[in-house]
C-alpha positions as CSV (number, residue, x, y, z in Angstrom):
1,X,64.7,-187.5,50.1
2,X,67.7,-188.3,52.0
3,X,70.2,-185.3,52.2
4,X,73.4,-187.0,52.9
5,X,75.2,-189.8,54.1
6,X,78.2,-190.3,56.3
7,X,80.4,-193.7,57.3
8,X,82.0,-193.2,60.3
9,X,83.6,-196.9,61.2
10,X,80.8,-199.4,61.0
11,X,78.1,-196.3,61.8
12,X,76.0,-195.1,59.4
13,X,74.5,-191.9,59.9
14,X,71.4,-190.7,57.1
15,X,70.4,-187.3,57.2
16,X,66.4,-187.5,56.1
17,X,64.9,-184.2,55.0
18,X,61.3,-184.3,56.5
19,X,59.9,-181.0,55.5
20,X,60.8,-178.2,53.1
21,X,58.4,-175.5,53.6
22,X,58.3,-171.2,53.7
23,X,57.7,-170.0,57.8
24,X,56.7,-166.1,57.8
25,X,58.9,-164.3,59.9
26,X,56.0,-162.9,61.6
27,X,55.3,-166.4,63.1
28,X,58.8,-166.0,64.3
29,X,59.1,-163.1,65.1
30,X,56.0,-162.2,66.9
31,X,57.5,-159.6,69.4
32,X,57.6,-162.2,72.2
33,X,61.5,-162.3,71.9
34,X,64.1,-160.9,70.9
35,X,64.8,-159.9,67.5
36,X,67.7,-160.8,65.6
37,X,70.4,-158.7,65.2
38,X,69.9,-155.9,62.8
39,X,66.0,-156.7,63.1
40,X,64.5,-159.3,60.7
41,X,64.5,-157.4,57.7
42,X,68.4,-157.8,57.5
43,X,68.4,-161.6,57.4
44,X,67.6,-161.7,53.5
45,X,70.4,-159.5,52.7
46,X,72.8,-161.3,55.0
47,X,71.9,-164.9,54.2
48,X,70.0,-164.5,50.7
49,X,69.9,-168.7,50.7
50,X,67.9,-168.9,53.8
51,X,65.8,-165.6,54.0
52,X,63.4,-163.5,51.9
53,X,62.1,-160.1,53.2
54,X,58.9,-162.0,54.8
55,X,59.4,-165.6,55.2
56,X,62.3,-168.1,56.5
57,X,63.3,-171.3,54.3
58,X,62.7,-173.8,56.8
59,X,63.9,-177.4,56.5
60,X,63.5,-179.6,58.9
61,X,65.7,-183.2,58.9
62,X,66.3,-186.1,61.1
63,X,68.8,-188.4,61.6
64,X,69.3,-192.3,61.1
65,X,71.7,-193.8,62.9
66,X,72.5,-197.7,61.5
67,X,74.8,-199.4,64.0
68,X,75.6,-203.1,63.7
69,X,73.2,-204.0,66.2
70,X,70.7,-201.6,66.5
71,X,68.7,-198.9,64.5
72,X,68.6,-195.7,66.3
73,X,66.6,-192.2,64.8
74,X,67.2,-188.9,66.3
75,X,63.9,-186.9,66.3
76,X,61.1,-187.6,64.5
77,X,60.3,-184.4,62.5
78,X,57.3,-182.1,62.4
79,X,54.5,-185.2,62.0
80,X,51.7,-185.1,59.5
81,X,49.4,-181.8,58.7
82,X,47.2,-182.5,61.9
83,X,49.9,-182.6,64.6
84,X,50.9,-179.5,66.3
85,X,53.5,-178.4,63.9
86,X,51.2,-179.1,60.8
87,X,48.0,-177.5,62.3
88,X,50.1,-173.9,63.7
89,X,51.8,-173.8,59.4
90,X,49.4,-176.0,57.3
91,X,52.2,-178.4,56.1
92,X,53.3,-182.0,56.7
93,X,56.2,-183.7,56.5
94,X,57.3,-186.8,54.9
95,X,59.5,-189.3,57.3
96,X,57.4,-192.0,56.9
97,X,58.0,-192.5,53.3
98,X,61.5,-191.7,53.5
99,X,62.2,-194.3,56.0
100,X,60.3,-196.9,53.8
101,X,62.7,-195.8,50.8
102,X,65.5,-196.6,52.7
103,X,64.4,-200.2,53.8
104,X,63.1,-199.2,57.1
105,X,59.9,-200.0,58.7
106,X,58.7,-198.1,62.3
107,X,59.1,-202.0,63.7
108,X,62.8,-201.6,62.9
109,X,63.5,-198.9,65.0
110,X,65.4,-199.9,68.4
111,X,66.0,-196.6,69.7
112,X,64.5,-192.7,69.2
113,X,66.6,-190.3,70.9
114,X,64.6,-187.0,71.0
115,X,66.8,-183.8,71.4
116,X,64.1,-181.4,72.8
117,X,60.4,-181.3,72.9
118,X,59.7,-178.4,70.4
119,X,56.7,-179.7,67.8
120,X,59.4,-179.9,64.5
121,X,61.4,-182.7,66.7
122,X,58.3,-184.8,67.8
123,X,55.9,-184.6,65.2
124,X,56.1,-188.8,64.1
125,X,56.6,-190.1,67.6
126,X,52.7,-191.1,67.8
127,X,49.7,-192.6,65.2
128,X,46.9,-192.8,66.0
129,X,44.5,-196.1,66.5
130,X,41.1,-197.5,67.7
131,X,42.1,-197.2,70.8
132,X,43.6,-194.1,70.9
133,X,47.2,-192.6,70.1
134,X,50.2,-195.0,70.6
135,X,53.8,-195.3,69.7
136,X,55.0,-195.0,66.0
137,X,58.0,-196.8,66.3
138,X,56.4,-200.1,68.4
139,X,59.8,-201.4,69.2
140,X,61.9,-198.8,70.3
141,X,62.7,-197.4,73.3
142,X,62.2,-193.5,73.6
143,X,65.1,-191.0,74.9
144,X,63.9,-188.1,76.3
145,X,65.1,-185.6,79.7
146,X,63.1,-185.6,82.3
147,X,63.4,-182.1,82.3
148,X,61.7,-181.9,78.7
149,X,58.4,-184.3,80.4
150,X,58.4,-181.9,83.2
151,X,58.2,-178.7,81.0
152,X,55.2,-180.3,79.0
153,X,53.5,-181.2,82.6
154,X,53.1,-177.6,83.4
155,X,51.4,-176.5,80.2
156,X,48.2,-174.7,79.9
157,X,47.2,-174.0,76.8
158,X,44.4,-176.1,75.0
159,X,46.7,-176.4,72.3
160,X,49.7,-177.4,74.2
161,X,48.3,-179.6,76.3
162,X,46.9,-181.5,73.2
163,X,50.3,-181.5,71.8
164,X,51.6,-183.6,75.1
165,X,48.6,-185.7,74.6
166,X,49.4,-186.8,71.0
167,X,52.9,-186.9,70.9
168,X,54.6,-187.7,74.6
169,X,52.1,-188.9,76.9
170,X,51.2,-192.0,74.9
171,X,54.9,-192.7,75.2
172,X,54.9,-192.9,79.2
173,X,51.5,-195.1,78.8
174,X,53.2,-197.8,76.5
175,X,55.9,-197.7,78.7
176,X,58.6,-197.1,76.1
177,X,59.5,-193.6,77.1
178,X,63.0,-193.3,78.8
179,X,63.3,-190.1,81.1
180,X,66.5,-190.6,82.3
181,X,69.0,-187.8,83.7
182,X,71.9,-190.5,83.6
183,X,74.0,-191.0,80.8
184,X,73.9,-194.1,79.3
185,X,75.5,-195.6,76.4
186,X,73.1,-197.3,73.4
187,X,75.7,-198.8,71.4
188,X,79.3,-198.9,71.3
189,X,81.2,-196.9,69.7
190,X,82.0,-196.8,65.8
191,X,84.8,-199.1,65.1
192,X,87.6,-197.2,63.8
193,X,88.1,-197.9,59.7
194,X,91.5,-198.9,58.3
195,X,93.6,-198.8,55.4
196,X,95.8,-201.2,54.0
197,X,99.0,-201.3,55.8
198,X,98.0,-198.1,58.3
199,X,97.6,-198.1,61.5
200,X,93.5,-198.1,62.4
201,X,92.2,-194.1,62.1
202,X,90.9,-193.0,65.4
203,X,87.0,-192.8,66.1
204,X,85.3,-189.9,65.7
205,X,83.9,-189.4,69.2
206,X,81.4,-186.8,68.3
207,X,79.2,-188.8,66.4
208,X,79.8,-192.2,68.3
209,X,76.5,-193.6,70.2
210,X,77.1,-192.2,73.5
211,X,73.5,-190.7,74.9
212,X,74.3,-187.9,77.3
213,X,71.0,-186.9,78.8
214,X,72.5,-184.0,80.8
215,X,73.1,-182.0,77.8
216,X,69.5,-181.9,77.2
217,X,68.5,-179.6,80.2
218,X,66.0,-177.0,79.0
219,X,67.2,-173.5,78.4
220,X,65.5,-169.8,77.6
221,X,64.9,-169.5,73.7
222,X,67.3,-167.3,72.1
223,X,68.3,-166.7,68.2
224,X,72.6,-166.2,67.7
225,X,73.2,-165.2,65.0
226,X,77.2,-165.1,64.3
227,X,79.0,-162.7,61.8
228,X,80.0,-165.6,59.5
229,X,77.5,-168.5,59.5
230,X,73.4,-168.5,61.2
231,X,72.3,-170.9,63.4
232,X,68.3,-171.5,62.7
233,X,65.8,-170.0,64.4
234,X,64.6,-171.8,67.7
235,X,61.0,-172.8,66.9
236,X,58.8,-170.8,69.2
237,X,55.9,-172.6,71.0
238,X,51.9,-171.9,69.6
């Protein structure tokens, strides 16, 4: 179901909860990193809501953008129990349905920015058919760094190389996948809401429509974990 909603102008943004699962910390943490902090055995007692002595509360969400003119969604979630995410952890999520609960059918779509190319982002981007995998979302355009199609090039691994495959490669072949490094603007920005007899309230630039591909550059894998609040867990790659 959808987590929350936020107005910003005439934007409205939908966060859509995709999958709500139970990750082992040994999948993890598998000793090719480094451990958090304190080792993983303090995460339950620091963040009780998010941690258990063995296993990680992972949700997993993606965003709907609805802009006057166009439809964006950033990331697509971690796909059905056969794509890369569901075949590593045996679960599935469900953006699909959710979309279709909100009104929204994969034609709709205009645009599908996609952050990074870890399997919980790109899950839905494909479907298969007779002829093979294609695009889920027939009608959009596909945001993705070249640096992110590069990475995916170089892989070795049967499994990885399926996952580029499934979920990028039919992309390129449909040609609706977008590799620029350039930023590039989608939409306009939000248009400032007012109040009777007030000057119009400034737009909140941070979640306007601007695409800016060079913040997407790849980087090493790391878990922070701050004294006051955690950031998740980078997914690690099977």
């Amino acid at each position: 179901m959808p987590a929350a909603t936020l107005t910003v102008g005439n934007v409205e943004i939908t966060a859509i909860l995709d999958v709500d699962t139970s990750m082992p910390l040994a999948e993890v943490f598998d000793g090719s990193g480094d451990p958090p902090p304190g080792g993983s055995e303090s995460l339950a007692a620091r963040y009780p809501d998010e941690f258990t002595a063995d296993a990680w509360h992972f949700r997993d969400h993606c965003f709907l953008v609805r802009m006057p003119t166009r439809l964006t969604l950033i990331d697509t979630g971690v796909g059905p129990p056969d794509s890369a995410f569901g075949r590593w952890l045996g679960v599935g999520g469900t953006l699909p349905d959710e979309l279709a609960a909100l009104g929204v059918m994969p034609d709709d779509v205009d645009d599908v920015i996609l952050t990074h190319v870890h399997s919980d982002h790109t899950g839905w981007n494909t479907t298969p058919s007779s002829s093979g995998w294609v695009p889920r979302f027939s009608n959009a355009r596909y945001h993705l760094h070249d640096a992110d199609v590069a990475w995916m090039r170089g892989f070795v691994d049967e499994e990885d190389v399926r996952e580029f495959a499934e979920a990028i490669a039919p992309l390129e072949s449909a040609g609706q996948l977008d590799t620029s490094i350039e930023d590039s603007e989608l939409s306009k920005r939000p248009e400032p809401a007012t109040r009777a007899g007030s000057h119009p309230r400034t737009p909140v630039r941070s979640l306007g429509c601007r695409w800016r591909a060079g913040a997407l550059r790849r980087r090493p894998l790391a878990l922070h974990v701050p004294a006051e609040r955690p950031r998740v867990p980078l997914i690690r790659r099977r």
